[in-house]
MARMI-275237 format. One record per atom (N, C-alpha, C): x, y, z; residue number from 1. Coordinates in Angstrom, 2 decimals. Layout:
<pts>
[pt [X; Y; Z]; NUM],
...
</pts>
This chain:
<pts>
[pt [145.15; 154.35; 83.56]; 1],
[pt [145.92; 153.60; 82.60]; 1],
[pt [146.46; 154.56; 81.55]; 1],
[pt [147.64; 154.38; 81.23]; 2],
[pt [148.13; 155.33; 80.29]; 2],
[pt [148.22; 154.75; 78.74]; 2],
[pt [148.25; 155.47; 77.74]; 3],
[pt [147.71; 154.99; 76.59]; 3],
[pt [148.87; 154.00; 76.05]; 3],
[pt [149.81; 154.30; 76.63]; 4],
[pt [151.40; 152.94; 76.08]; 4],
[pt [150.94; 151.86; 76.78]; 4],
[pt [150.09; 151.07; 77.66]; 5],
[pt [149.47; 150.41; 77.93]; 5],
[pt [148.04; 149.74; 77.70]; 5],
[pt [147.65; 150.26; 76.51]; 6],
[pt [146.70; 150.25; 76.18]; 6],
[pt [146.93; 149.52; 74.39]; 6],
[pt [145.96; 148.59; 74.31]; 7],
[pt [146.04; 147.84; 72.69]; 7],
[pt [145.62; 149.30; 71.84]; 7],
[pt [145.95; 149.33; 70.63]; 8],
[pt [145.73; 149.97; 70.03]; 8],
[pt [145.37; 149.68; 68.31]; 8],
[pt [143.95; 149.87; 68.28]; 9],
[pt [143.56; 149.86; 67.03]; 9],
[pt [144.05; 150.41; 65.94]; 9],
[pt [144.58; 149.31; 64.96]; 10],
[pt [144.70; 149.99; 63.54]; 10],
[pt [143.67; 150.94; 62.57]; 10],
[pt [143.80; 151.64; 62.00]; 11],
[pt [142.89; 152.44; 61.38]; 11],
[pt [142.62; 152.32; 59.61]; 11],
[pt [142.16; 150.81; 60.13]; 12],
[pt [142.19; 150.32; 58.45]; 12],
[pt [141.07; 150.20; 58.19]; 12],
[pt [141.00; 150.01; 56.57]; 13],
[pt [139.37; 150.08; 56.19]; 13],
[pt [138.80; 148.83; 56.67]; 13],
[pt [137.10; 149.58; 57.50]; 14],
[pt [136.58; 148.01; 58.09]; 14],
[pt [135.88; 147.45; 56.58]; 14],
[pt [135.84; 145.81; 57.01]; 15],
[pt [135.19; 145.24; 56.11]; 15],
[pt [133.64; 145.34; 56.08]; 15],
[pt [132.80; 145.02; 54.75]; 16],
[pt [131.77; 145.20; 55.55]; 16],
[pt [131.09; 144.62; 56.56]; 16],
[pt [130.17; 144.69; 57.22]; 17],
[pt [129.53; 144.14; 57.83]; 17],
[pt [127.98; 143.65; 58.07]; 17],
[pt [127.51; 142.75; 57.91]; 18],
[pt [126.78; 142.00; 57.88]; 18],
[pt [125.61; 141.57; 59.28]; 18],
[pt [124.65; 142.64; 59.25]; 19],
[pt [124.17; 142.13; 60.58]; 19],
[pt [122.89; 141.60; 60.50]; 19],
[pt [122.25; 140.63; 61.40]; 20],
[pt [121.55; 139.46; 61.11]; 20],
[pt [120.85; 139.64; 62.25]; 20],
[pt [119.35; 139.89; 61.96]; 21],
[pt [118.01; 139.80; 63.00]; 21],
[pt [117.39; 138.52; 62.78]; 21],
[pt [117.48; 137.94; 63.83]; 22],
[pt [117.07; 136.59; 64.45]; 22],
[pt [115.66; 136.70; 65.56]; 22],
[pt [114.45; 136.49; 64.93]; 23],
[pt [113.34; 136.24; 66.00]; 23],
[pt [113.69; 135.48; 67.06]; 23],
[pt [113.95; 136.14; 68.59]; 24],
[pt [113.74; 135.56; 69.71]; 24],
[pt [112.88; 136.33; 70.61]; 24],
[pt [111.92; 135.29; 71.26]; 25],
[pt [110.53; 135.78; 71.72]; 25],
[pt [111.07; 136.88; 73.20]; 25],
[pt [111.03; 137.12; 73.44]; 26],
[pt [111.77; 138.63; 74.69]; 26],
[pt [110.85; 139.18; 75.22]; 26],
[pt [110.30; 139.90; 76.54]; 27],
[pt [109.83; 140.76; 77.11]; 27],
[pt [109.86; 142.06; 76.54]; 27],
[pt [110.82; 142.38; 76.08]; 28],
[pt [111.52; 143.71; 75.92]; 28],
[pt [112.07; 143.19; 74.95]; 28],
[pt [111.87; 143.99; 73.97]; 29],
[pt [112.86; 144.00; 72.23]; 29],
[pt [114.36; 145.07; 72.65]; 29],
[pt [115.25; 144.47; 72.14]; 30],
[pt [116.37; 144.99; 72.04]; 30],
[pt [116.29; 145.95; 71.13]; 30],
[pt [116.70; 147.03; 71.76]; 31],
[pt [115.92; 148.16; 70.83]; 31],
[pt [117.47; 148.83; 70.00]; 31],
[pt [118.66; 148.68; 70.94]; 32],
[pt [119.84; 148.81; 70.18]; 32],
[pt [120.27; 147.86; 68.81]; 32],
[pt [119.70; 146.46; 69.19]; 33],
[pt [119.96; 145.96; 67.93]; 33],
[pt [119.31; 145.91; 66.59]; 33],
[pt [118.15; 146.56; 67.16]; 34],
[pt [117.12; 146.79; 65.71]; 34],
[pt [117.19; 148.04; 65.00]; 34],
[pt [117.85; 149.19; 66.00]; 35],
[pt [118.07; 150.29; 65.64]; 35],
[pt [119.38; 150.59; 64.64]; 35],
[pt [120.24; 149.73; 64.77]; 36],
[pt [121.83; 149.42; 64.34]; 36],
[pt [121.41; 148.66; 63.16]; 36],
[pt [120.29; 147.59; 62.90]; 37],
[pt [120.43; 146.89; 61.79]; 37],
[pt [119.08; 147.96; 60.93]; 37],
[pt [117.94; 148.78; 61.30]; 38],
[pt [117.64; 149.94; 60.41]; 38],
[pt [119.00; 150.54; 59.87]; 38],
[pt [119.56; 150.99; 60.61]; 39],
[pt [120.55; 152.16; 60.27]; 39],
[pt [121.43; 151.83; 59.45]; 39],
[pt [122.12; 150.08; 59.28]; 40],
[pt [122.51; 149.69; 58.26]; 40],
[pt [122.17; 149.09; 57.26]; 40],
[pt [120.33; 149.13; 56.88]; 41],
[pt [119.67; 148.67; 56.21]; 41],
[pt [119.57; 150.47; 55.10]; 41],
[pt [119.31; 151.42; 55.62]; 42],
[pt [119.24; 152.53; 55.36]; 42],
[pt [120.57; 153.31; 54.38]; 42],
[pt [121.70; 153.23; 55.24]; 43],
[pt [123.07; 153.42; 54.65]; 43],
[pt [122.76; 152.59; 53.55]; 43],
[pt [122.88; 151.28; 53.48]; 44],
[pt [123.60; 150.60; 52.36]; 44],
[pt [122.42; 150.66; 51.18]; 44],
[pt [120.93; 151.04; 51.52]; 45],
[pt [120.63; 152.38; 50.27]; 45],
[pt [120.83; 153.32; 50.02]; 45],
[pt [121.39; 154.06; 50.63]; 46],
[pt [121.53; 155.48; 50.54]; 46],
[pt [123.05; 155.18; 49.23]; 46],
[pt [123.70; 154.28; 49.73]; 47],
[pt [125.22; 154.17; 48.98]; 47],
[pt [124.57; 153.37; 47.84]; 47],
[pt [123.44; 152.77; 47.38]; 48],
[pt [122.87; 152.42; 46.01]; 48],
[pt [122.83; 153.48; 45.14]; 48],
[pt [122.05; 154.15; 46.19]; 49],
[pt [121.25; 155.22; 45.27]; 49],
[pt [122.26; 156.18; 44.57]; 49],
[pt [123.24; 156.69; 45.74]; 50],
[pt [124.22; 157.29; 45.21]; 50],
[pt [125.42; 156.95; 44.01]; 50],
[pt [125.50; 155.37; 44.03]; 51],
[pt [126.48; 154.98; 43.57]; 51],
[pt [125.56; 154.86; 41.47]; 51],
[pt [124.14; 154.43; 41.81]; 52],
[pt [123.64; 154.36; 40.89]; 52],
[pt [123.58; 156.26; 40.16]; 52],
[pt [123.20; 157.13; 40.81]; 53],
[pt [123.52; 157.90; 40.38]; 53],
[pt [124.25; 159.09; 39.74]; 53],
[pt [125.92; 158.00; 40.42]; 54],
[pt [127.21; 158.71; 39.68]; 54],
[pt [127.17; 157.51; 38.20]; 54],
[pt [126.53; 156.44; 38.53]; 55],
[pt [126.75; 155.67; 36.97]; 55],
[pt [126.30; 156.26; 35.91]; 55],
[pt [124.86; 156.65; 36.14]; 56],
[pt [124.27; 157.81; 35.35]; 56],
[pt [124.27; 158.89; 34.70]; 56],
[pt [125.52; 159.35; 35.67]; 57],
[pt [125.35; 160.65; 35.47]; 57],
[pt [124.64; 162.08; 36.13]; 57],
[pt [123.64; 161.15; 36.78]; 58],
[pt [122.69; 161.97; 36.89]; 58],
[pt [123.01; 162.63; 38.53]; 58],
[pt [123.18; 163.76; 38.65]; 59],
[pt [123.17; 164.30; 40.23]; 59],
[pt [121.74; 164.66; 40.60]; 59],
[pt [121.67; 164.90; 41.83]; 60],
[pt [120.60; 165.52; 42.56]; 60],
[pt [120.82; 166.75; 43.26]; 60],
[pt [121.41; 167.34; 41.89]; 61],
[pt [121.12; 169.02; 41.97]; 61],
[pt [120.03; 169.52; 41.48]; 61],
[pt [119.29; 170.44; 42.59]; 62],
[pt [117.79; 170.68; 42.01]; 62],
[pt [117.79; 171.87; 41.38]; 62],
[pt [116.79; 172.16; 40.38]; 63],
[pt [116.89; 173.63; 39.54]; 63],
[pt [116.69; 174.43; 40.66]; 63],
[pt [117.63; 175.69; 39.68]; 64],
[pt [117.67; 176.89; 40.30]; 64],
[pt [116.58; 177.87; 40.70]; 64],
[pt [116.73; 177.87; 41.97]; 65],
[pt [115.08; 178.86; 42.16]; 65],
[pt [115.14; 180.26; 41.26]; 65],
[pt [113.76; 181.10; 41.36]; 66],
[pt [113.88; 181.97; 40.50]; 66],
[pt [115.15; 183.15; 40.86]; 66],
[pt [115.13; 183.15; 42.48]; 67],
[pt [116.07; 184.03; 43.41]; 67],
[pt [117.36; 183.95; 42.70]; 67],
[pt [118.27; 182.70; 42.81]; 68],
[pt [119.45; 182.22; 42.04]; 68],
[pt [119.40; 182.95; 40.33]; 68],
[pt [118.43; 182.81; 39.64]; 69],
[pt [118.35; 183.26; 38.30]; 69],
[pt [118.48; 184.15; 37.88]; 69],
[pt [118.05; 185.58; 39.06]; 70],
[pt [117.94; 186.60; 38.79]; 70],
[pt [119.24; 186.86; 39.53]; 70],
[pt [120.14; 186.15; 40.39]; 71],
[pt [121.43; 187.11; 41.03]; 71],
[pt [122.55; 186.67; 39.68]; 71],
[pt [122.23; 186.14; 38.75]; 72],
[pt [123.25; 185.82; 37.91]; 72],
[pt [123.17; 186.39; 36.59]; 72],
[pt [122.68; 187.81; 36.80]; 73],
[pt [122.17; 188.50; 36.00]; 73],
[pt [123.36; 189.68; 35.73]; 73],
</pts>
């Protein structure tokens, strides 16, 4: 199939998304869908933490080791 035949996705900002773990009793746990809703349980702290820490001010640049101190000599 050649790609002029093919739909083609816009490259717009996605909205967010919202994903929802529902207990159903299974043999086997779906291990893709629990892994996808960690991973967006994780991100959308990681973008707290960060976002709280440009409000602040505060970065998480760590002091300079002694090595750094002494090449700026």
């Amino acid at each position: 199939m050649t790609s002029t035949n093919r739909k083609r996705r816009r490259s717009t900002a996605r909205k967010e998304r919202r994903i929802v773990v529902i207990g159903v009793q299974r043999e086997r746990p779906d291990l893709r869908k629990l892994a996808r809703a960690a991973l967006a349980l994780a991100q959308a702290e990681a973008e707290r933490q960060a976002q709280a820490e440009h409000e602040t001010g505060q970065g998480s640049d760590p002091a300079p080791t002694s090595r750094e101190e002494d090449s700026r000599d």
